[in-house]
Each structure stands twice: as C-alpha cells, then as structure tokens.
Backbone as CSV, one residue per row, in Angstrom:
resi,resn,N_x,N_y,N_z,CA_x,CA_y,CA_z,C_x,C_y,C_z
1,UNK,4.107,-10.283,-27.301,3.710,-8.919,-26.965,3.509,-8.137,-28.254
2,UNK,2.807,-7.222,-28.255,2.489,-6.414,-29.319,2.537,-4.635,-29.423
3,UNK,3.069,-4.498,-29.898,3.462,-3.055,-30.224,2.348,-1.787,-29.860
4,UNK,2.023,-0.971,-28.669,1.046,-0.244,-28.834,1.677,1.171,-28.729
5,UNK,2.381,1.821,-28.593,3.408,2.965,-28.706,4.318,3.394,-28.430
6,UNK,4.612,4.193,-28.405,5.974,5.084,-27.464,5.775,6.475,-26.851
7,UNK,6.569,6.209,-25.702,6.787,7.356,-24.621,7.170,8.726,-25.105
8,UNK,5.775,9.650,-25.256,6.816,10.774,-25.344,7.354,11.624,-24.704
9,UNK,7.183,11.651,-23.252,8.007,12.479,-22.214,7.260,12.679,-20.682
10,UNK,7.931,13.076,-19.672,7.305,12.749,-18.776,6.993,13.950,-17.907
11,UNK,5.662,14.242,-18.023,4.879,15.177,-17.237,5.398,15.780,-16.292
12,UNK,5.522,17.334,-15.796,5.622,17.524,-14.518,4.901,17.234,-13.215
13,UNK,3.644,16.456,-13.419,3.074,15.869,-12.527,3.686,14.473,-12.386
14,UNK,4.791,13.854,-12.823,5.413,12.625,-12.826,4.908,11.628,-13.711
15,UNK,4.046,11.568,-14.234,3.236,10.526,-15.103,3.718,10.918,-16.512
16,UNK,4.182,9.557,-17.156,4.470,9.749,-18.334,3.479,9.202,-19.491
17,UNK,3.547,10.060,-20.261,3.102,10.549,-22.422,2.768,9.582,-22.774
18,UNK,2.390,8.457,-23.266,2.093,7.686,-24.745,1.420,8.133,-25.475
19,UNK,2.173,8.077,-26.671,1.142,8.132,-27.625,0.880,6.782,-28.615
20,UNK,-0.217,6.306,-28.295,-0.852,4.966,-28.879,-0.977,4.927,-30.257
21,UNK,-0.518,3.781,-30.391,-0.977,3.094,-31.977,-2.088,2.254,-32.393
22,UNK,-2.176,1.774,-30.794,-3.289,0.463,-30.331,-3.918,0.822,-29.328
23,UNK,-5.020,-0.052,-29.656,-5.764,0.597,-27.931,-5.567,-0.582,-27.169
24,UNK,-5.548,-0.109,-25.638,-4.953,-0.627,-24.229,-6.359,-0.307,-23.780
25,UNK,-6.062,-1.272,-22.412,-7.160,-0.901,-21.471,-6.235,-0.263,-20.585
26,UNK,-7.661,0.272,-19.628,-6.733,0.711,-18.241,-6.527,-0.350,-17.247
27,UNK,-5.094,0.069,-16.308,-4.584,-0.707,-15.824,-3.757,-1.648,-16.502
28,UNK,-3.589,-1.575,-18.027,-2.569,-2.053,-18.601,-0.890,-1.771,-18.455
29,UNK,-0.301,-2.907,-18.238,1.271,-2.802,-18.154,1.859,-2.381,-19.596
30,UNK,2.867,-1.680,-19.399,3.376,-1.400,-20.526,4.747,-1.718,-20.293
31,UNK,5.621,-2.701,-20.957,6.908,-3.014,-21.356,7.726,-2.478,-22.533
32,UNK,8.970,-2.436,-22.125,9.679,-2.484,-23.158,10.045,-3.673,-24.017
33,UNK,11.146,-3.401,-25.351,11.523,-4.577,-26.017,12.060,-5.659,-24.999
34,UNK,12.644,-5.481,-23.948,13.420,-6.541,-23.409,12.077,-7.362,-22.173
35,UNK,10.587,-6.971,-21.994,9.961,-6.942,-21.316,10.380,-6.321,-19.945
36,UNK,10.874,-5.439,-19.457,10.860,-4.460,-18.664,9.484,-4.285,-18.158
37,UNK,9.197,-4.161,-17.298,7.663,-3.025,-17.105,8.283,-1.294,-16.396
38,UNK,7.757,-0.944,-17.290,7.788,0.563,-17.429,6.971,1.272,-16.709
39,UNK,5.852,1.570,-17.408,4.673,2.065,-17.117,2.962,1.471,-16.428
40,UNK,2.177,1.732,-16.310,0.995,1.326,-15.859,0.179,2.433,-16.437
41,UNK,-1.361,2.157,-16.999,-1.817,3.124,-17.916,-3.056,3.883,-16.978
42,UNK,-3.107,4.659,-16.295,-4.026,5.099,-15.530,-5.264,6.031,-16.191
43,UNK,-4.594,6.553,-17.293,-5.812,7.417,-18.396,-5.937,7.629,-19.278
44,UNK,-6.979,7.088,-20.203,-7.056,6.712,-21.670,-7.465,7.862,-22.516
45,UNK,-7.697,9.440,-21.803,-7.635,10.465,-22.757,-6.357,10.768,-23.273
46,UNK,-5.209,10.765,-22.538,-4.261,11.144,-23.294,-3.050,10.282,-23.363
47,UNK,-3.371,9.075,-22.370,-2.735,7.702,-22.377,-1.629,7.919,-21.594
48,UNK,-1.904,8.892,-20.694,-1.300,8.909,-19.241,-1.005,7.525,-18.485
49,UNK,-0.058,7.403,-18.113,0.752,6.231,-17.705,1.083,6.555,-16.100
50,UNK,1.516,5.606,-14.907,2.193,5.808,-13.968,3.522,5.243,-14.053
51,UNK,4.799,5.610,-13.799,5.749,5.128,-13.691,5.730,4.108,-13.003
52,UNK,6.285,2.677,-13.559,6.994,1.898,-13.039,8.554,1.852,-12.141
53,UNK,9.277,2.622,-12.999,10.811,2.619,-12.983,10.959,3.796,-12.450
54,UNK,12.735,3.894,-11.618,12.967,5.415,-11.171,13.343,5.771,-12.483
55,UNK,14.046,5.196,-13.743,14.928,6.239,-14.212,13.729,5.939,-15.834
56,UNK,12.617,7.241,-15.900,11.980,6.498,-17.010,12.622,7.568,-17.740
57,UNK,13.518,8.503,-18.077,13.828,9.250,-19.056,14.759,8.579,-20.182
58,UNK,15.534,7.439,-19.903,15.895,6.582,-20.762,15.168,5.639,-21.653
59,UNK,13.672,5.824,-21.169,12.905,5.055,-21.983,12.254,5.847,-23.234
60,UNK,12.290,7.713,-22.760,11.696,8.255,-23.299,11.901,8.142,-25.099
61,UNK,10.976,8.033,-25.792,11.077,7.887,-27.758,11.297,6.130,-27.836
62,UNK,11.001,5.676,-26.627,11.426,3.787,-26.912,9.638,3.651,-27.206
63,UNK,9.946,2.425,-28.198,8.507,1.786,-28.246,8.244,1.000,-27.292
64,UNK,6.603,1.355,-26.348,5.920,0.686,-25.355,5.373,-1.004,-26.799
65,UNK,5.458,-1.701,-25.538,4.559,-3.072,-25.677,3.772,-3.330,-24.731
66,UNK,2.651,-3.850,-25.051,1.133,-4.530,-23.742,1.907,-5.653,-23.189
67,UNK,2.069,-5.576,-21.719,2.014,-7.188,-21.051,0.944,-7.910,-21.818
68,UNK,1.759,-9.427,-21.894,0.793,-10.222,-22.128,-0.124,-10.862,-20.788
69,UNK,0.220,-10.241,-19.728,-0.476,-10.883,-18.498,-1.515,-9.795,-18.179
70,UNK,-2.498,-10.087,-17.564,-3.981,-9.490,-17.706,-3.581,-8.371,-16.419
71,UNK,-4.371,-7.172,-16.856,-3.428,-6.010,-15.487,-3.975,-6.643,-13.929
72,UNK,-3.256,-6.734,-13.082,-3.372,-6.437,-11.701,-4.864,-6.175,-11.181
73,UNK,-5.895,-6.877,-10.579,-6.633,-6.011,-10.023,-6.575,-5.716,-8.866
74,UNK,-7.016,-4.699,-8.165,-7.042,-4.094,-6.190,-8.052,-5.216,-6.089
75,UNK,-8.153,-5.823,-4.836,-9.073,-6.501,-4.160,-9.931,-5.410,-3.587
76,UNK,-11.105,-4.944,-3.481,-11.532,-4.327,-2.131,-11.950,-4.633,-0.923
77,UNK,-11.024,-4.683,0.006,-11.042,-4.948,1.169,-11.582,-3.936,1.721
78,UNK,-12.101,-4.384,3.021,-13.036,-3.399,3.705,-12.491,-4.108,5.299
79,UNK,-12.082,-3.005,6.360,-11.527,-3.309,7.632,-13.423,-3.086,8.268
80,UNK,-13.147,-4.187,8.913,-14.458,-4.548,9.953,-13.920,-3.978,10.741
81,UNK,-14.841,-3.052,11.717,-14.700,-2.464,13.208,-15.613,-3.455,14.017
82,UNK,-14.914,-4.139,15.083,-15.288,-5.055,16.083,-15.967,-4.164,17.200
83,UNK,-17.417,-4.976,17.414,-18.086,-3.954,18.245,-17.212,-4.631,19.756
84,UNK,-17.555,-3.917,20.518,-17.022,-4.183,21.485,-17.981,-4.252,23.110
C-alpha cells in the first residue's frame, strides 16, 4: 500500500477531509496503517471521502493509504416490469 494522505476532520455533512499527497481515483478505498478501511473517496475536489467506520474521529491526523484492491464497482441493474 502506498501513502496518499491524512484525514483532516470530519464534515458536518458526515463525510470526512483528506488532504492528498497522491492522486486517488474515485471510488478509492482508503486504509489505515494496520489496513483498516476507513474511508471511500466520493470527490476529488476536495477529496471528500464517505465513512467507512462508526468511530472515524480516532482516525482523524492518521495517515490514509490506497487499497491495493481495485474500488468496488455498482452493477447496474435494471428491475424488468413483467407485462401481464
């Protein structure tokens, strides 16, 4: 894993701070040293993150690391309506 920043605090909209050293894509996991997953990166203007964890204020000033596993994608599924 490789070093791309640290948390600097967490929004009153619930989404927490990075500030990057490296660039991430979106939908990137973000771990801690112990590989934890922390965060999920939802916006690359200010490197807005979604919480992973309930308690992320203990992470806050810790250095983020990139999963080394490629982010998650949504499938898009689409519900068929059966004619009838």
């Amino acid at each position: 894993m490789q070093e791309v920043g640290e948390i600097l605090h967490l929004a009153t909209s619930g989404r927490v701070i990075v500030r990057l050293s490296k660039i991430v894509t979106q939908d990137q996991i973000l771990c801690d040293e112990n590989s934890t997953k922390v965060a999920k990166v939802t916006e690359l203007i200010y490197a807005s993150a979604i919480s992973l964890t309930n308690n992320i204020k203990k992470f806050v000033g810790k250095k983020m690391f990139a999963s080394e596993a490629p982010p998650a994608k949504k499938q898009n599924r689409r519900k068929q309506k059966w004619k009838q």
